[in-house]
Every structure is written in structure tokens, then in C-alpha cells.
C-alpha positions in Angstrom: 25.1 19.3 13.3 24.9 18.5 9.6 24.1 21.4 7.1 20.3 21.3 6.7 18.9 20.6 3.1 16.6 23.7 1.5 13.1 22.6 2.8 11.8 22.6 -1.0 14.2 20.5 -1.8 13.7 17.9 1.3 9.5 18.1 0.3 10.1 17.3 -3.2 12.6 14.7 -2.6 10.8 12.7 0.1 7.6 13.2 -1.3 9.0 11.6 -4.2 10.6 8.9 -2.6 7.3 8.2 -0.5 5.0 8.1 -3.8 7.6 5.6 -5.3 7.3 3.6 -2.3 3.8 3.2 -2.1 3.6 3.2 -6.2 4.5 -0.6 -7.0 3.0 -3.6 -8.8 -0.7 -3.3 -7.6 -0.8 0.2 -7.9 0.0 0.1 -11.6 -2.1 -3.2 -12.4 -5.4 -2.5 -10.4 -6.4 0.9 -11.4 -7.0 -0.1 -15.6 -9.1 -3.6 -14.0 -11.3 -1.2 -11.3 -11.9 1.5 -14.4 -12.6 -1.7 -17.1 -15.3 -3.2 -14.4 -16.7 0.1 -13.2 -17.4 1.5 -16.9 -19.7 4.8 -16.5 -19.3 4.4 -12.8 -15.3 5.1 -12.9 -15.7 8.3 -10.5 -16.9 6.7 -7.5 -14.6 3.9 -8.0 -11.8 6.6 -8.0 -13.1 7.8 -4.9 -13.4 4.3 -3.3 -9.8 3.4 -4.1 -8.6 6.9 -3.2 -9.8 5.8 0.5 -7.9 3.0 1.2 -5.2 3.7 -1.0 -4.3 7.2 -1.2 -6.1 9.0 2.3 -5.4 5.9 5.0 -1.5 5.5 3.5 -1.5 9.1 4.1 -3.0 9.6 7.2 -1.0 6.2 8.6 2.7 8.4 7.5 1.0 11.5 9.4 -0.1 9.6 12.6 2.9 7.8 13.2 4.9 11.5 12.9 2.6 13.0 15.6 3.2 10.4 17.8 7.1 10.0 17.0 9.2 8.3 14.6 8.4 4.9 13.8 6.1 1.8 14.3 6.8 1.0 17.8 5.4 4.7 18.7 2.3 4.4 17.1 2.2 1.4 19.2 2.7 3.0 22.3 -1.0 2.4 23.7 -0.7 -1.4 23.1 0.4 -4.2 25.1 3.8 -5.7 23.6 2.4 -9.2 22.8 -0.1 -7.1 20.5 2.7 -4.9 18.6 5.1 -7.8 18.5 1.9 -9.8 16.3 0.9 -6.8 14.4 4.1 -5.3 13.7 5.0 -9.6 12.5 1.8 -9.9 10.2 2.0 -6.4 8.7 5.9 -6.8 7.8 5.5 -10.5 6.2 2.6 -8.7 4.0 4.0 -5.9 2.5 7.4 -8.0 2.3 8.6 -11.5 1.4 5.2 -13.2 1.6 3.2 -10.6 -1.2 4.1 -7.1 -1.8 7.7 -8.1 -2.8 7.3 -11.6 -4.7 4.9 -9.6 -6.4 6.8 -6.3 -7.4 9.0 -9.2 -9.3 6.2 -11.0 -11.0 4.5 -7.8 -11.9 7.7 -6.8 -13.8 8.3 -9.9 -15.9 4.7 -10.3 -17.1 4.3 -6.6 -18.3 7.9 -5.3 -18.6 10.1 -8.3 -19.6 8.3 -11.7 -21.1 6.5 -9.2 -23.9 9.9 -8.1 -25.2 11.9 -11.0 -24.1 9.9 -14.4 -24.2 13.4 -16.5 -24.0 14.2 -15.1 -20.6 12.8 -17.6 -17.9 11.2 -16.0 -14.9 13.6 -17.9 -13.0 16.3 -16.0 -14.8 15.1 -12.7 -14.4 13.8 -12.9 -11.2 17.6 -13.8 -10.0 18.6 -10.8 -12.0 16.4 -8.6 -10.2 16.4 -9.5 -7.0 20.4 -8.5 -7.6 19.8 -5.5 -8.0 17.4 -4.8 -5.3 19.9 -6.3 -2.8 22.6 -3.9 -4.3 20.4 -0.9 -3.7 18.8 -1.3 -0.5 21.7 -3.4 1.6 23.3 0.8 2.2 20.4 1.9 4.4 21.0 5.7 4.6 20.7 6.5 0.8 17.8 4.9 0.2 15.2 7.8 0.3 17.8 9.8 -1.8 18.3 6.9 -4.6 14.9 6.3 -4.9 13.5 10.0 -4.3 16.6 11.9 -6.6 17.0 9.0 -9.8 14.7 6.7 -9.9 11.2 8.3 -9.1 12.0 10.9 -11.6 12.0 8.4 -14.6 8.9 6.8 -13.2 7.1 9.4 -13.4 8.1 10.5 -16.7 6.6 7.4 -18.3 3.5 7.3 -16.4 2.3 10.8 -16.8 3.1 10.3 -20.6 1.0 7.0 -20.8 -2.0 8.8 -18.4 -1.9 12.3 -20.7 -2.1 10.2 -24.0 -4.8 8.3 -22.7 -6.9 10.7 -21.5 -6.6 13.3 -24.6 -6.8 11.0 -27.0 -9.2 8.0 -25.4 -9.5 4.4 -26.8 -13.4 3.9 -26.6 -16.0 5.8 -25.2 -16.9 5.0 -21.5 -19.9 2.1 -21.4 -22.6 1.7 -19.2 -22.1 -1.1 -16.6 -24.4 -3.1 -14.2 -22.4 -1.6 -10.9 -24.0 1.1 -9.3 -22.2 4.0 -7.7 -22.1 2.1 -4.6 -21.0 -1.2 -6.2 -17.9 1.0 -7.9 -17.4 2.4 -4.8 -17.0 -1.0 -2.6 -15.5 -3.0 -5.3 -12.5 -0.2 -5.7 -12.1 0.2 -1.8 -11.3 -3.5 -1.4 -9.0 -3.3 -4.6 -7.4 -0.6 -2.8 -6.5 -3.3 -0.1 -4.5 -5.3 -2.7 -1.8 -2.0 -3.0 -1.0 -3.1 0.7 -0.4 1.0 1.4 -1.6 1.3 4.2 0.1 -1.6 6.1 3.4 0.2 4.2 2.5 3.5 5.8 3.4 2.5 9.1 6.7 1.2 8.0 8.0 3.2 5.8 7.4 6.3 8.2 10.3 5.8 10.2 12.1 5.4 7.0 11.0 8.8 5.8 11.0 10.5 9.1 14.6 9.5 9.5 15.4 10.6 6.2 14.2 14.1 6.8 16.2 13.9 10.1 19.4 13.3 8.4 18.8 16.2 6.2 18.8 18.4 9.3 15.4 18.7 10.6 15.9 17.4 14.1 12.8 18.8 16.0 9.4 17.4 15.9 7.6 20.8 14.6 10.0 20.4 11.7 9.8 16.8 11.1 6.0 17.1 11.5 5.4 19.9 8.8 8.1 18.4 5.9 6.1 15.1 6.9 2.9 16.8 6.2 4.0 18.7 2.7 5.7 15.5 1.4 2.6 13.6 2.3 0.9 16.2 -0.1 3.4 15.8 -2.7 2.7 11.7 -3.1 -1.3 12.4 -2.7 -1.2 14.9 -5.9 1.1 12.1 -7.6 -0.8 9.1 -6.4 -4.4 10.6 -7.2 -3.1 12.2 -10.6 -2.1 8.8 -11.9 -4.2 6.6 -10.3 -7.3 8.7 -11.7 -5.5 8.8 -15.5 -5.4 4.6 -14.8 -8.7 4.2 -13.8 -10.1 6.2 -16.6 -7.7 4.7 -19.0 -9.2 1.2 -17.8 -12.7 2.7 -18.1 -12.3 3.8 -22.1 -11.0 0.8 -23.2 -11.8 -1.3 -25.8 -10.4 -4.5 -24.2 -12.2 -7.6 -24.4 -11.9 -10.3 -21.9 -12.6 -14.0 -22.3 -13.3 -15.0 -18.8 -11.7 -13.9 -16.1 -9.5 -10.5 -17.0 -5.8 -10.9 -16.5 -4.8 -7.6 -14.8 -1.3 -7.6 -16.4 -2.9 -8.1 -19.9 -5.1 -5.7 -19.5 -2.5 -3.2 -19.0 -0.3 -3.7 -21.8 -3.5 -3.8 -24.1 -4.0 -0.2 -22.9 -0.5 0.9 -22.9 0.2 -0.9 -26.7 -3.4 1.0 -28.0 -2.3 4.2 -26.6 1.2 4.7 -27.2 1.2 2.1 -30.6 4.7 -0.2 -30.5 6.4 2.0 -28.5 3.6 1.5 -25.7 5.3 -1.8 -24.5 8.4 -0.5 -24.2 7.3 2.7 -22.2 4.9 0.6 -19.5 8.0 -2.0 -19.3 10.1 0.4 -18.3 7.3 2.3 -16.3 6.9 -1.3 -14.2 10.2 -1.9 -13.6 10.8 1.3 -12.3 7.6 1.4 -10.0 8.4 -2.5 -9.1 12.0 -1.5 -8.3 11.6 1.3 -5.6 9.2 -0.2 -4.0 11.0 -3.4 -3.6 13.8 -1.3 -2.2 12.0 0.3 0.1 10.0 -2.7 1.6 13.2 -4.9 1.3 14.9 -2.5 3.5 11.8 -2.0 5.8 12.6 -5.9 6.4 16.0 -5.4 7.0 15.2 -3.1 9.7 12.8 -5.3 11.6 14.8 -8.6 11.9 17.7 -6.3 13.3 14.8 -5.0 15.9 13.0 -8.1 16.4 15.9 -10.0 17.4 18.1 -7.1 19.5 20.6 -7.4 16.5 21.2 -11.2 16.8 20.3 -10.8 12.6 21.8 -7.4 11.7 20.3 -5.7 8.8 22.0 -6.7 5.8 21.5 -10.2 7.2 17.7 -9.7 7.1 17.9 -7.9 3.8 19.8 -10.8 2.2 17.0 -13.4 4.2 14.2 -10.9 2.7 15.5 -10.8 -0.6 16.0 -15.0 -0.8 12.4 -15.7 0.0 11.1 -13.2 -2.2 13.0 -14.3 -5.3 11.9 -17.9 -4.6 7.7 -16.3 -3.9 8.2 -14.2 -6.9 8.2 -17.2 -9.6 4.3 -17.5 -8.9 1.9 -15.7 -11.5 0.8 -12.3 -10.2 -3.0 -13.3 -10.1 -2.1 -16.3 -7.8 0.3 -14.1 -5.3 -3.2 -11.6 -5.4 -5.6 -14.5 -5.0 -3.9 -16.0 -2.0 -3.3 -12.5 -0.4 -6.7 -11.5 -0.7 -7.5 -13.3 2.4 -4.4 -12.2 4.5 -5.4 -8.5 3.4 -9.2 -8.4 4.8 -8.5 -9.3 8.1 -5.1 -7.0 8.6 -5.9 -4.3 6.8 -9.2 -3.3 9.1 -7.1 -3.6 12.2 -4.4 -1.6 11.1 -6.8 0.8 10.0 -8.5 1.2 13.6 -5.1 1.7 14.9 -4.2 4.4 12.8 -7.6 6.3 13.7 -7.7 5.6 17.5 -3.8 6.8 18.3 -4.6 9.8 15.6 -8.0 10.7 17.4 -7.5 10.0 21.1 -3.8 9.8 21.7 -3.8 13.0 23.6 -6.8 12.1 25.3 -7.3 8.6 26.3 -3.9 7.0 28.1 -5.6 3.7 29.2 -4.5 1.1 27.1 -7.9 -1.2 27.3 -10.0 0.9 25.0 -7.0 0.5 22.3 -6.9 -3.0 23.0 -10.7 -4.2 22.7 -11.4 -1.6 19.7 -8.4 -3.8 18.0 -10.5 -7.1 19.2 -13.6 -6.4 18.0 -12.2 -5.5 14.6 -10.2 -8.6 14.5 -13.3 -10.6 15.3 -15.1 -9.4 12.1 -12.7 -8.9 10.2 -12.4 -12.9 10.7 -16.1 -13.5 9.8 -15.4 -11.5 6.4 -12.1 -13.8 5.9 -14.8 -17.1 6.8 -17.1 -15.4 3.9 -14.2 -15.7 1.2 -13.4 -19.1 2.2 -17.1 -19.9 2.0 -17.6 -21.6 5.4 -18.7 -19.0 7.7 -22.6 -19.9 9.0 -25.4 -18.1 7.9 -26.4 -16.7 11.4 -22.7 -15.1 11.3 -23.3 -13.3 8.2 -26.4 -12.3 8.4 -25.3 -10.4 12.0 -22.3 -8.7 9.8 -24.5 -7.5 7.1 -27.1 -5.9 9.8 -24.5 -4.0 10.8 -23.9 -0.3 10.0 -21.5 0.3 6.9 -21.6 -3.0 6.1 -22.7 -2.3 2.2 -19.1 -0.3 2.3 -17.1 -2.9 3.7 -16.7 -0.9 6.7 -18.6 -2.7 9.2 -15.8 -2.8 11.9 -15.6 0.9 12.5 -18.9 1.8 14.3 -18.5 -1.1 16.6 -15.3 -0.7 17.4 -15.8 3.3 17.9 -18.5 2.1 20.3 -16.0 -0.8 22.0 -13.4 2.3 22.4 -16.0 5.1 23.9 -17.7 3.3 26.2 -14.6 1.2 27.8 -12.8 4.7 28.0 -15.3 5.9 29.8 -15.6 2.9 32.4 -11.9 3.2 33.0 -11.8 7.2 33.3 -14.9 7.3 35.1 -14.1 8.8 39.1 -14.3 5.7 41.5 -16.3 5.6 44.6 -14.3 6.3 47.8 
């Protein structure tokens, strides 16, 4: 048995490593637009986006440690067809059809075509996608590279662009025409766009395993490092998201038209920090866009090799993974978050009611239908709330969503789907006549 690592150590390092993954190109570029459009109301925005992008992530990493040690175990209650689609649509988001395209877009916008406007985004994205593929193609350092090196610098630059911004603030904070609730449902359907929790799932085999090869074999152990390193990203994640949000929130940036999120953030970072503000958030994107890349790029990896009984090993799907993404990543970052907008509102509810049902009612509740028709009726609204966005759902439809409990917090899925789980749990424990 390998020598185990001193538990600080482990905590620290993974909790690192699992802020880094989760902090990438929408975690840096949504906070300043939810504080700018919230104004006075920047607290209950904070605590909207803290919901779906600091707790769920959070509790998604915890649940799939109770239950064991990766996707397929949280998946346990489900029928295969189910896990096989889920498992599909949760991988193409957070990889090569948004989250990764975008981690490369995000960092020439803000970190490269401000200092170097004669480098083609064609160019760079080649040269970045390099070094992704470079890092993540050895699977069992990842969590060490990203947690030990680069997470480190990251947060250097952040904390020194939040802590300048909040002791020494641009503007004053204005009044604004949202309310507490608008802040609040505005900034927990921004937190979709950080595509956390759909990473949480993924990237907890990738951190349970990590804590495994440092020695910690048994599930107590795994569970409780799981549980501190969990805690370590939270304080990160809430620290800096907060200083972004109120950053966003005391600024004196004016928009004509629609607010271009990337532009918006090197405003802020140039008025803060003054000419050396572009090079700090350049290098604070690039190293946020990088590990989280290299996480997610690996996460791919791992799932062609699964998905196809290592027909594709994993540094096949890695190289496949890192292809499309270069080729995706040539978009502008406000089309890749336009077009994913969509995706995100009807898989991000249903991978939330997963999370909750196996964390809940795992130990209690071993019939698979209640897992499966809670998952249904969340996929059936979440549908009439993707028909919304495109405009073309009928009125009777979204009249019946918005009578429905929670609906004013975008979380009209949960009570029905609580009820579609409780009573069809009790039909199929219920004794049976003799």
C-alpha cells in the first residue's frame, strides 16, 4: 500500500484542485454582469447564484461519495438507457459542445486580444488547446498539477483584484428596478451558465480517485477528505464570487445595449488595478480557463474509454475532445452562452433532482420507479421552460407552469417531482393483498 499523504495536505490540495475545476470562464465572467444588473439588490443575487453554483456543485461531489466513487454509482437507482442519456448530455455540456469551447474564447477576449490584437483567435486557440492536451493526456497527475501549481497562482490574482475592489470601490452601489426576488431568480439561472453542477458529478470520481491514490482507501476516509475539501472550494468559491458580484455592483461601467460580459470585466479589472489590471485578469483567465479545461478535457477522456469498453482508449478521446473544442472555441463567448442557454434549462433541473433523490432516499427507497418518474416529470417541464425561451410554447402550457409552486424561483420542478417520487414509493412499498 502507498505511503498515505498528511490529511491537511490531501484537504488543501484537492480542495484546491476542485475549486479550480469548477472556477472557469463563466465563473469569472458572470458574477461582475449579475452584480452590474442587480445594483442595490447584489446580496440576494449572491445568494441566488450561491444556490446553483456553489451548494448544488457541492452537494453533487458529496452525494456521489456517499454512494461510491463516480457517476455510474450515483446512477445506481436508474435504468441503464436513462444513465447511458444522462451521463451523454451532461458530458457533451460541460465538454466539447460549451464548457470547453468556452474556457478558450473566454481567455482570448479578456486575457489575450487586449494585449495582443495581432494574434488571431485561430492562432491562439491552436496554441492553447496544446497545452491542455499536454497536461491532461497523463491522467493520474491531474489533481496534483492543477491542485499544487496552477490553483495557487489563480488564486493569487483573484483575491488581489476582489480585495482592491472591495477596499477601494469604483462607484457607489445604485438603486435598480429588480427586486430581491428578481436578483435572486435572475442570479440562480446565471448560476446555470457555470455548468457546476453537471461538473460535480464528473469530476467526483476524478477527486475521489485522487484522494484514493494518496492512501485513503476506505469509504469513512474518502467520505470525510471529500467533505473538508468540499469546504475548502465553498470558502474559495463564495469569497470570490461575492468580491465579483460586488465588484460588478460598484461599477461605473456604462453599457450601450446589450452588456458584453467579457468587457465588462476588463473595465472593472483596468479601473481597479489601473494598467496593470489587464495584465493581472489576463493571467487570472487563463489560469481559471486552463484548469478547468484540463479537468473537463480529461473527464471526456474517461467517458469515451467507458462508453465504448475501451474501443477509444483515453488519450484517444482526449485528443477527439480537444479537436472539437478548438474548432467550437473560435465562436464569441456570448454566442457559445446564448446557444447553451437552452441546453442548460432542461439538464440542469434533472440533474439536480437526481442529486437530491439518491442523497435523500438512497438508503431508503430501493425501487427504481420513483427515481425514474421524479426524473420524468422534471424533464417534462423543464421542456415547457426550454419551449418559453424559444418562444413557441402555448399559452395554456405556461400558464399551468407559472401556477405552480416555486415557479417565481425557477424551481417549479421540485414540488412535483417530490410528490411524483413520495406517492409512487409508496404504491410500490405498500404490503400487497394475499
Amino acid at each position: 500500500m502507498s505511503k498515505k499523504e498528511h490529511k491537511l495536505v490531501t484537504v488543501i490540495t484537492v480542495g484546491f484542485a476542485l475549486f479550480a475545476m469548477f472556477f472557469g470562464a463563466g465563473n469569472l465572467i458572470l458574477p461582475p454582469y449579475i452584480g452590474l444588473l442587480s445594483g442595490s439588490e447584489w446580496a440576494m443575487a449572491l445568494v441566488g447564484f450561491f444556490v446553483t453554483a456553489i451548494l448544488a456543485p457541492f452537494v453533487g461531489v458529496l452525494t456521489v461519495a456517499r454512494v461510491g466513487t463516480g457517476f455510474s454509482d450515483l446512477m445506481a437507482k436508474f435504468p441503464m438507457w436513462l444513465t447511458v442519456a444522462i451521463h451523454f448530455l451532461v458530458i457533451l455540456c460541460i465538454g466539447p459542445l460549451v464548457a470547453i469551447p468556452r474556457t478558450g474564447a473566454t481567455t482570448y477576449e479578456v486575457g489575450v486580444r487586449p494585449l495582443f490584437p495581432e494574434i488571431s483567435n485561430v492562432v491562439f486557440a491552436v496554441i492553447f488547446f496544446a497545452v491542455v492536451l499536454v497536461l491532461s493526456i497523463s491522467k493520474s497527475r491531474i489533481v496534483d498539477v492543477i491542485g499544487k501549481y496552477l490553483t495557487p497562482v489563480l488564486l493569487l490574482f483573484l483575491v488581489l483584484l476582489v480585495c482592491c475592489g472591495i477596499l477601494f470601490p469604483i462607484d457607489e452601489v445604485e438603486p435598480t428596478s429588480f427586486t430581491g426576488v428578481d436578483a435572486f431568480v435572475f442570479s440562480f439561472k446565471e448560476g446555470y451558465q457555470t455548468l457546476d453542477v453537471l461538473a460535480s458529478v464528473i469530476f467526483a470520481g476524478i477527486i475521489i480517485s485522487a484522494i484514493t491514490n494518496k492512501g485513503y482507501t476506505t469509504h469513512h476516509e474518502r467520505m470525510r477528505l471529500a467533505i473538508w475539501s468540499g469546504v475548502v472550494s465553498t470558502l474559495c468559491l463564495l469569497f470570490i464570487y461575492g468580491g465579483l458580484i460586488y465588484l460588478g455592483a460598484t461599477t461605473d461601467y456604462v453599457a450601450e445595449g446589450q452588456v458584453a460580459r467579457t468587457q465588462l470585466l476588463l473595465h472593472i479589472s483596468h479601473t481597479v488595478l489601473g494598467r496593470y489590471g489587464t495584465i493581472v485578469i489576463a493571467c487570472a483567465i487563463a489560469f481559471a480557463c486552463l484548469t478547468t479545461a484540463i479537468a473537463l478535457t480529461s473527464a471526456m477522456g474517461s467517458f469515451a474509454q467507458q462508453l465504448t469498453k475501451g474501443w477509444i482508449s483515453y488519450k484517444v478521446g482526449v485528443v477527439i475532445c480537444t479537436l472539437i473544442s478548438l474548432v467550437l472555441s473560435i465562436n464569441e463567448v456570448d454566442a457559445i452562452i446564448k446557444y447553451a442557454g437552452n441546453i442548460l434549462l432542461f439538464i440542469y433541473p434533472i440533474v439536480f433532482t437526481v442529486i437530491l433523490y439518491v442523497l435523500f432516499f438512497n438508503k431508503y427507497v430501493n425501487d427504481r420507479l420513483p427515481y425514474l418518474l421524479s426524473v420524468i416529470t422534471t424533464a417534462l417541464i423543464s421542456s415547457v421552460a426550454v419551449l418559453q425561451n424559444f418562444g413557441v410554447c402555448p399559452e395554456r402550457l405556461s400558464q399551468m407552469k407559472a401556477s405552480i409552486p416555486l415557479s417565481s424561483y425557477s424551481l417549479e420542478w421540485l414540488l412535483p417531482s417530490f410528490v411524483v417520487f413520495v406517492v409512487s414509493a409508496f404504491i410500490v412499498n405498500s404490503p400487497r393483498k394475499r
